[in-house]
C-alpha positions as CSV (number, residue, x, y, z in Angstrom):
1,X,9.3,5.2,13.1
2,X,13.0,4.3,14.5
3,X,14.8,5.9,11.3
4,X,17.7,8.4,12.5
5,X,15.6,11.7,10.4
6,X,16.9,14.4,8.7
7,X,15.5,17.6,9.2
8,X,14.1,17.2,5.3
9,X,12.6,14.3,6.7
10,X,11.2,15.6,9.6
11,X,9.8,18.2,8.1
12,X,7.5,15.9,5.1
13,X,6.3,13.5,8.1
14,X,5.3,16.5,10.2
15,X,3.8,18.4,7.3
16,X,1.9,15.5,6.1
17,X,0.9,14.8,10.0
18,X,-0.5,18.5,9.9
19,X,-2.3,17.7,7.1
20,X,-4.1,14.4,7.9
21,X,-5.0,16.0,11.4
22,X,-6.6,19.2,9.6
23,X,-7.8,18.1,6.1
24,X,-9.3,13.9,7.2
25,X,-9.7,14.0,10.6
26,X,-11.9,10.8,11.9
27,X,-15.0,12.9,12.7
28,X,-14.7,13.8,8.6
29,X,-14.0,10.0,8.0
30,X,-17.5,8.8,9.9
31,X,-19.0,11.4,7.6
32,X,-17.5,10.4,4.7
33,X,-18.6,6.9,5.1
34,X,-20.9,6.6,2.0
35,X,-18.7,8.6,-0.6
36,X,-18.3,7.0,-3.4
37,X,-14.1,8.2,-3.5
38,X,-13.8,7.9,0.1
39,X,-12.0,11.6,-0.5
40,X,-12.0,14.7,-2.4
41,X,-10.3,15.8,-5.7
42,X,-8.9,18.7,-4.0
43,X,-7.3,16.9,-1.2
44,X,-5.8,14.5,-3.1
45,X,-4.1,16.9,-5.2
46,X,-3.3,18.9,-2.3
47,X,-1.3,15.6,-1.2
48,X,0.5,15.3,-4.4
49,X,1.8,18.9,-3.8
50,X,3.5,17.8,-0.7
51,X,5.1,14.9,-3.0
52,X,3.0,11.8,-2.1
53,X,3.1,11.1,-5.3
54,X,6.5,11.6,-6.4
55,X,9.6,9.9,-4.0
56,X,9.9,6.8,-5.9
57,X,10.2,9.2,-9.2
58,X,13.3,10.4,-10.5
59,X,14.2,14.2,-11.6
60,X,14.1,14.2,-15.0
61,X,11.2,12.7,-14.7
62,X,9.3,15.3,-12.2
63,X,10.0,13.9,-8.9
64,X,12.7,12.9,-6.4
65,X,13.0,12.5,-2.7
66,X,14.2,14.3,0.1
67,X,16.8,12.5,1.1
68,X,18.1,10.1,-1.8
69,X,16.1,6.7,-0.1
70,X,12.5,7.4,-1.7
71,X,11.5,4.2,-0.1
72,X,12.0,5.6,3.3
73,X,10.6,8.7,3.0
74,X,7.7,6.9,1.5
75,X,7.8,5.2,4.2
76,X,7.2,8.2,6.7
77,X,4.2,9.5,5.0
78,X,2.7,5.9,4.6
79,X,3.0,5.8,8.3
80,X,1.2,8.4,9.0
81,X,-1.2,7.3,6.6
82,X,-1.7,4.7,9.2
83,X,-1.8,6.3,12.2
84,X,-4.7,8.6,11.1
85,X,-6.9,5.7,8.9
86,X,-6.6,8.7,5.7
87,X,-8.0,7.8,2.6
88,X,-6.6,7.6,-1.0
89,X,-4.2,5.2,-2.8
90,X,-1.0,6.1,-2.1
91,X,0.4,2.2,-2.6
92,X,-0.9,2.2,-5.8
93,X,-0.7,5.5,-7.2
94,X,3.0,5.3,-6.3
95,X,3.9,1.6,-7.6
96,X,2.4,3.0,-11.2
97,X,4.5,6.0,-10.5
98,X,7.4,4.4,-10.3
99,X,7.1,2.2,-13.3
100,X,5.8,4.8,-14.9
101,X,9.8,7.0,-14.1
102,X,11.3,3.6,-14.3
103,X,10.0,2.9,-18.1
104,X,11.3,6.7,-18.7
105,X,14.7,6.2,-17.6
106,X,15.1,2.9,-19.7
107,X,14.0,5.2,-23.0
108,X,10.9,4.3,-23.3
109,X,8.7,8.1,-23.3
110,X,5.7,7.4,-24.4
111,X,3.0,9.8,-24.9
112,X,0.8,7.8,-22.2
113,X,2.9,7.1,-19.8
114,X,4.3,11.0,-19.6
115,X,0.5,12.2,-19.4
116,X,0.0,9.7,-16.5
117,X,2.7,10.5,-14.8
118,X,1.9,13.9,-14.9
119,X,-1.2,14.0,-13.8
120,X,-0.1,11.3,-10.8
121,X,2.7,14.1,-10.0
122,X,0.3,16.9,-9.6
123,X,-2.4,14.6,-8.1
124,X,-4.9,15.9,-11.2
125,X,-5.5,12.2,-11.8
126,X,-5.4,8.4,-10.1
127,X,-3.9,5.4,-11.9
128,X,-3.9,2.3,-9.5
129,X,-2.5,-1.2,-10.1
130,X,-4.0,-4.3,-10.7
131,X,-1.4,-6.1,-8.4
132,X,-3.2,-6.1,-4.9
133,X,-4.7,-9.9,-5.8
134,X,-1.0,-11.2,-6.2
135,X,-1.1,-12.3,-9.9
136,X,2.8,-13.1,-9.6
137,X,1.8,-16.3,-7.5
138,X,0.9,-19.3,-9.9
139,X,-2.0,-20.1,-7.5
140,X,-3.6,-17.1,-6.7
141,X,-6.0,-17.2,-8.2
142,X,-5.8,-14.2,-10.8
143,X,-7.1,-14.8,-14.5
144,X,-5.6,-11.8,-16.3
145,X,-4.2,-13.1,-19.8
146,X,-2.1,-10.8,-22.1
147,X,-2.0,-12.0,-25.6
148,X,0.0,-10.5,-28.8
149,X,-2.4,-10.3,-31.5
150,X,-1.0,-7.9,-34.7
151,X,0.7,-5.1,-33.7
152,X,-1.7,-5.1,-30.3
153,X,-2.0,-6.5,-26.9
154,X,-5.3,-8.2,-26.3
155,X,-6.4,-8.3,-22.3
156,X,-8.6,-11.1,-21.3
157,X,-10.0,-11.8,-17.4
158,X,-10.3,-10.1,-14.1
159,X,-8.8,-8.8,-11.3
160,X,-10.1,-7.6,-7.4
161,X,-9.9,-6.1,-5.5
162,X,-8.1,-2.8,-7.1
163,X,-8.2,0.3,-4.9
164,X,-10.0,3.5,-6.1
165,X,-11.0,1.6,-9.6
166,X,-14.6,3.5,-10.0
167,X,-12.4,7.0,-9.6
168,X,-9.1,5.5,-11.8
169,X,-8.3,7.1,-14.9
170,X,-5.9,4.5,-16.1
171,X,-4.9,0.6,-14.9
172,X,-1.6,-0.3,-15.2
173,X,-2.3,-4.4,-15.4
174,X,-0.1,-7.1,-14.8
175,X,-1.0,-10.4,-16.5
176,X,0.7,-13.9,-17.9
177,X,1.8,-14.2,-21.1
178,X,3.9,-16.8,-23.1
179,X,7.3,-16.1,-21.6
180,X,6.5,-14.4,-18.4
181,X,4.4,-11.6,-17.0
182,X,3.6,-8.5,-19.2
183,X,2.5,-5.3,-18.0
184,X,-0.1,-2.9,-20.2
185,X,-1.3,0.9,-19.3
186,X,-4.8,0.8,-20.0
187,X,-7.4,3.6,-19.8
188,X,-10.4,3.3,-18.0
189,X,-12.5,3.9,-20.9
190,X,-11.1,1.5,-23.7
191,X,-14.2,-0.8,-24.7
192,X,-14.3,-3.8,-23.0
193,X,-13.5,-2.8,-19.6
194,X,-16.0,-2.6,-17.0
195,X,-16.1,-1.5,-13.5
196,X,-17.8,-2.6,-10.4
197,X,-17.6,-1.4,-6.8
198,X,-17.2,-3.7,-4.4
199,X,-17.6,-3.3,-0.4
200,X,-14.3,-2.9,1.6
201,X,-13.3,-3.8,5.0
202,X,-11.4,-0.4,5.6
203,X,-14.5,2.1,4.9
204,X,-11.7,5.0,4.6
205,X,-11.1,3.4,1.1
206,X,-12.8,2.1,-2.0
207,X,-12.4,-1.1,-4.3
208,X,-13.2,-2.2,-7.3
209,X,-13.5,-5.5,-9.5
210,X,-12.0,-4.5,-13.1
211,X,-13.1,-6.9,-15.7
212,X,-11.2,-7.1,-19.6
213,X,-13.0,-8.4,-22.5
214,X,-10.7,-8.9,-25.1
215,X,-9.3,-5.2,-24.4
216,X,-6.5,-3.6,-26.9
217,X,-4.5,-1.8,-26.3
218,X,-1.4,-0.4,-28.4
219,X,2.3,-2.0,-28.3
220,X,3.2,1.4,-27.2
221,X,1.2,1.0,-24.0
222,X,3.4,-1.7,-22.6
223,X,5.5,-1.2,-19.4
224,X,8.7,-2.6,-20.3
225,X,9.1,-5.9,-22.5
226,X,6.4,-8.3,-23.6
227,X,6.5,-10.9,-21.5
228,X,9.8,-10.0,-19.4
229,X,8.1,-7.5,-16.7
230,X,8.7,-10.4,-13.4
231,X,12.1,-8.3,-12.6
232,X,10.1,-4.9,-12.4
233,X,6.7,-6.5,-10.5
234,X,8.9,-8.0,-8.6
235,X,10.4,-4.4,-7.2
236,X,6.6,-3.2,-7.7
237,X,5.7,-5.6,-4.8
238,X,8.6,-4.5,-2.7
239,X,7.6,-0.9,-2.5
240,X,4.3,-2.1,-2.2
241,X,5.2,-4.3,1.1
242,X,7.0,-1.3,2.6
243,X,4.3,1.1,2.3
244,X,1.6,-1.1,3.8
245,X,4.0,-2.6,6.4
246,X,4.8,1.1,7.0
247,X,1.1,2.4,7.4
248,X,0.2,-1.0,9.3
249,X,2.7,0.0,12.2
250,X,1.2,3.6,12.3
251,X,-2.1,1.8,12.9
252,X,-0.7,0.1,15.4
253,X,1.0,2.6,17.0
254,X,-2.5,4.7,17.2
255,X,-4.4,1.6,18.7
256,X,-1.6,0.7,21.4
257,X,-1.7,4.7,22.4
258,X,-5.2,4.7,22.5
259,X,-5.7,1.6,24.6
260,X,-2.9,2.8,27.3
261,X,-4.8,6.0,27.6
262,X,-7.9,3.5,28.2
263,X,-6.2,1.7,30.7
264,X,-5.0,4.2,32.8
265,X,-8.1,6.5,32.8
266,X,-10.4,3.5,33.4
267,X,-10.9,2.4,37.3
268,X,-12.8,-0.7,38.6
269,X,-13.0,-1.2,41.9
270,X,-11.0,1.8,42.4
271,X,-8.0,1.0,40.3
272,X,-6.6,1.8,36.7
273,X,-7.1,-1.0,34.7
274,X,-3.3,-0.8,34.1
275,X,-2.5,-1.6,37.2
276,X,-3.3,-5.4,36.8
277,X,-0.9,-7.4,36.5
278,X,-2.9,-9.6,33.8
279,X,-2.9,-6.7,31.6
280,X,0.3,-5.6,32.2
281,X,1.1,-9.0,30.5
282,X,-0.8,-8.7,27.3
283,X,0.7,-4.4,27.2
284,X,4.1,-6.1,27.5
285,X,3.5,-8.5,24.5
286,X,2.1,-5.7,22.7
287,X,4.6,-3.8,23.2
288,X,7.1,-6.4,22.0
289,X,5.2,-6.8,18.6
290,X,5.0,-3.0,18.0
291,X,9.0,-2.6,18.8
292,X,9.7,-5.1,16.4
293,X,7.3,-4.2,13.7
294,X,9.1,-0.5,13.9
295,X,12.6,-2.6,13.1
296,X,11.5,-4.6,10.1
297,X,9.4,-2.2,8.8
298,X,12.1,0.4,8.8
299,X,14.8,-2.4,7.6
300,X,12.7,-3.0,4.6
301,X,12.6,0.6,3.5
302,X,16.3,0.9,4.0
303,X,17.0,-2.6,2.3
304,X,14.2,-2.1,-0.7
305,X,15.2,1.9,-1.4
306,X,19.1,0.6,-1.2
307,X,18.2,-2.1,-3.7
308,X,20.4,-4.4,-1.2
309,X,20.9,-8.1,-1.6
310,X,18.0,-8.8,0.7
311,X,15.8,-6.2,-0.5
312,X,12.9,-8.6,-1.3
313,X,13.7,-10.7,1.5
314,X,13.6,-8.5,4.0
315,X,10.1,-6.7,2.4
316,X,8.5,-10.3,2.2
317,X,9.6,-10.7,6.1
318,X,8.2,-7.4,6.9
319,X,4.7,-7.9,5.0
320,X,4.2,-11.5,6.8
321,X,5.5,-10.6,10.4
322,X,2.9,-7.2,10.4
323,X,0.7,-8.7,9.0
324,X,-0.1,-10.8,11.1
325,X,0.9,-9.5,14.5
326,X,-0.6,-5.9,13.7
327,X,-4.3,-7.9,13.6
328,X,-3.5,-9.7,16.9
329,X,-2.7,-6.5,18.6
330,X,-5.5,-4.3,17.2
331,X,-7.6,-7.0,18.3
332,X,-6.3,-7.2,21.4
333,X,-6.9,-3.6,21.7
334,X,-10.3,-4.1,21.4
335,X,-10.8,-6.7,24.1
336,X,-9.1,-4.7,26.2
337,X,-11.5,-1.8,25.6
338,X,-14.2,-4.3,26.6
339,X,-17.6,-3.3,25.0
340,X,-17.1,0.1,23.3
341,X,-14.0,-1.3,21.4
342,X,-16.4,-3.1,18.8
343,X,-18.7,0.2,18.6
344,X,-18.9,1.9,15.3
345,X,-18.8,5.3,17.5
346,X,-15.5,4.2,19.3
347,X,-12.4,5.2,17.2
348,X,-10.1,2.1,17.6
349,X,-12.1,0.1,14.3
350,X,-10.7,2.8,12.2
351,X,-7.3,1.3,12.7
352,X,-8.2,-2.3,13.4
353,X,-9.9,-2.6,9.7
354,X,-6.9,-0.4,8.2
355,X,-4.2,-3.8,9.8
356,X,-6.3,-5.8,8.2
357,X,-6.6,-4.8,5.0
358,X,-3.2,-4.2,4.7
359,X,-2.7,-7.5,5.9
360,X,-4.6,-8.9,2.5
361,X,-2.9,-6.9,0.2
362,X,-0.2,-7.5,-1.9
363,X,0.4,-10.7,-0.9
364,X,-1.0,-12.3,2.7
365,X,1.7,-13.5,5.4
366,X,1.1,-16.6,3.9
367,X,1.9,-15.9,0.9
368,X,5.3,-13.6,1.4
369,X,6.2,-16.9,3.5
370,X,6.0,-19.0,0.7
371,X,8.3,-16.1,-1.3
372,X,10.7,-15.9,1.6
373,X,11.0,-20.0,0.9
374,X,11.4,-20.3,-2.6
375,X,14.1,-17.5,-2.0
376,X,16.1,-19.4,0.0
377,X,16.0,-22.5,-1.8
378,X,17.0,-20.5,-5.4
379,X,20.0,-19.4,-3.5
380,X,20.6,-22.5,-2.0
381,X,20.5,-24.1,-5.5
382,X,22.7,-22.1,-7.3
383,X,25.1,-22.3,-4.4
């Protein structure tokens, strides 16, 4: 990352560096390739002890940041969540998190939600969002539906893909309801609910499709106001946007490394492949693309845990431009390997299906484009 650290800082990306190296190295992650959680309970919770779980939380509420911007030091550990293809949803654990602490500090403490949060504080349990299919765009193609009906909420629809849903304890879901979006915290065994595992591109994490059958669920397991939750799915998908954009460039950065080493240890005809001037080339314009991916993915984090004017500007912006020049330069990567770079055996597919994932989550390039343009022409009309 190009963030001026603190010491604080420093410290929780090295730790957590340490950690992945010792705990998920990529000879574990081969291994681990048919586990049905991708990871274990203990390692998880070991995680949660470092406070992956807890920098977008506030302290009253059990967490708090080390250095006041939870989105950047997010950001740090998300990074090198990238740069070593480590399992576990830390996007989504941390966006229910922080609705969870948000909630709290608007009054609303209830029973659920401070048993949730808890147990995502201490890493004892996962809650993951229903959010990674972009439900907030008209046409994308979600069909979750959250009715009133007495003194319940009544779910209708599905939702995929949803990281870790076979291991979830709770869902926080996001669906449309007359007056605007409306957010529920569901358990994973209310009746109604069913579960089914679906195959991912990334095979360091698992997915799930979550279906609702007419699921209730209590008032009192709302996330903010029936019907009024666009202003806090909005900020949901900005700390979304700068964790992925965060853990794409540490993908990045570990296939560009990887590929240089390649080059220059590699001779034909008596010569480092670096040494041609055709690659040369293609390193410079990967280069290029992993400098500026660095700036906007650290401007987001600044902008989005600052909650500045451009916040979701500048996370939309981030999302679209990494996610789409990350995949070009992991590909590239594995051209340049020749044929080992598409071998299960080689390493660089670890981080080529981490970009693009990412890439498909939470809104594609295309999609935070379109955002970016209905942005400007709001502001433009209420100039």
């Amino acid at each position: 990352m190009l963030h001026e650290l603190t010491s604080d800082q420093d410290m929780l990306r090295d730790t957590t560096a340490r950690f992945l190296s010792d705990r998920v190295p990529l000879s574990k992650l081969r291994k681990d390739r048919d586990d049905p959680a991708g990871f274990s309970a203990a390692y998880w919770a070991d995680g949660a002890q470092l406070g992956w779980t807890s920098l977008l939380v506030g302290e009253d509420d059990g967490g708090g940041s080390v250095s006041g911007n939870g989105a950047v030091d997010l950001s740090l550990i998300a990074y090198e969540f990238g740069k070593h293809a480590a399992p576990g949803p830390l996007v989504d654990c941390n966006v229910v998190a922080s609705a969870l602490s948000n909630q709290m500090g608007a009054g609303q403490n209830g029973e659920l939600q401070r048993a949730v949060l808890q147990d995502l504080l201490t890493g004892a349990g996962i809650a993951t969002s229903c959010l990674g299919a972009a439900p907030w765009l008209p046409d994308s193609g979600a069909t979750i539906t959250i009715r009133k009906n007495g003194d319940d909420v009544v779910i209708d629809g599905s939702v995929r893909p949803v990281e870790s849903g076979m291991q979830a304890g709770h869902f926080l879901v996001t669906g449309r309801s007359e007056g605007g979006m409306t957010q529920v915290l569901v358990p994973s065994s209310t009746p109604g609910l069913t579960i089914k595992p679906l195959k991912a591109i990334d095979v360091t994490r698992r997915f799930a499709r979550v279906d609702f059958a007419s699921v209730r669920a209590p008032a009192s397991a709302l996330i903010g106001a029936f019907g009024g939750a666009g202003a806090q799915v909005s900020r949901q998908i900005q700390n979304a946007a700068v964790m992925l954009s965060a853990e794409s460039v540490g993908a990045m950065d570990a296939a560009f490394d990887m590929t240089v080493d390649w080059a220059f240890n590699r001779y034909t005809f008596g010569r480092a492949l670096a040494s041609y001037q055709a690659l040369k080339h293609r390193f410079a314009d990967m280069k290029s693309w992993l400098e500026a991916s660095h700036a906007v993915s650290d401007a987001a984090a600044e902008a989005v845990g600052g909650q500045t004017a451009l916040a979701a500007e500048t996370a939309s912006a981030a999302k679209s431009y990494i996610g789409e020049q990350g995949v070009e330069l992991a590909q590239d990567c594995v051209q340049l390997h020749g044929g080992i770079g598409v071998t299960y055996e080689h390493d660089l597919h670890f981080f080529l299906r981490r970009v693009t994932l990412d890439r498909l989550l939470y809104g594609t390039p295309a999609e935070h484009r379109r955002m970016i343009a209905a942005m400007q022409i709001n502001q433009e009309q209420a100039a």
